[in-house]
C-alpha positions in Angstrom: -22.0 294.0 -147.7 -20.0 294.2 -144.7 -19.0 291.4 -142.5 -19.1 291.8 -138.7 -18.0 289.7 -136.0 -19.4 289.5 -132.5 -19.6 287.2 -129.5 -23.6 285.6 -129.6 -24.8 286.8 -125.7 -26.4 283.2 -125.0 -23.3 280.7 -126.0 -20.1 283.0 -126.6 -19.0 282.0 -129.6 -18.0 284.1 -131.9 -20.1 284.9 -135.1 -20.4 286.8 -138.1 -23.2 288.6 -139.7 -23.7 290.3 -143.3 -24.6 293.5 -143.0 -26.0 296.2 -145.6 -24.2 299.6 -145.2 -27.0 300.9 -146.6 -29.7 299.8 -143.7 -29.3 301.0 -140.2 -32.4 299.2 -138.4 -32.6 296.7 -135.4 -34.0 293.1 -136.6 -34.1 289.8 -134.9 -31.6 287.0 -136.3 -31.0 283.1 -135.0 -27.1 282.5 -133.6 -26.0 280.3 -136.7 -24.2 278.3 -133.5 -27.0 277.7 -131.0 -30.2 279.1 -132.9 -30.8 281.4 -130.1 -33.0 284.8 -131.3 -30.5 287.7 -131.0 -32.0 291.4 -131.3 -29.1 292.8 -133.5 -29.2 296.3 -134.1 -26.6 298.0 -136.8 -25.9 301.7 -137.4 -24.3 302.8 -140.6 -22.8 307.1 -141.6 -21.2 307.8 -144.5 -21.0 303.8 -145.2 -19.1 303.0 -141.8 -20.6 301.2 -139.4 -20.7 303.5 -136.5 -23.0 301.6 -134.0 -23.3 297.9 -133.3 -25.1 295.9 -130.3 -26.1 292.2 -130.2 -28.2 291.2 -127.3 -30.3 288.1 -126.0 -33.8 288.8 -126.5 -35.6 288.5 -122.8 -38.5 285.8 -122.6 
């Protein structure tokens, strides 16, 4: 697993999230801060991550 850190786009704190090196796919995941939906999406090559992008998800 691989441990990520990002700012949540709804409350700015910083989080982290457990990601699989072996997934790349965009998913849907609560901020464990303010429980806000974030649409997280996670790009792994050769076991790197090599895209990231957390954003709020628009009502």
């Amino acid at each position: 697993m691989y441990e990520h850190f990002f700012q949540c786009p709804y409350c700015w704190e910083e989080i982290s999230m457990l990601l699989d090196p072996s997934v790349s796919a965009t998913y849907v995941e609560d901020c464990e801060v303010c429980c806000n939906p974030i649409e997280v999406m996670a790009r792994f090559e050769s076991g790197e991550l090599s895209e990231f992008s957390a954003q709020d998800i628009e009502q």
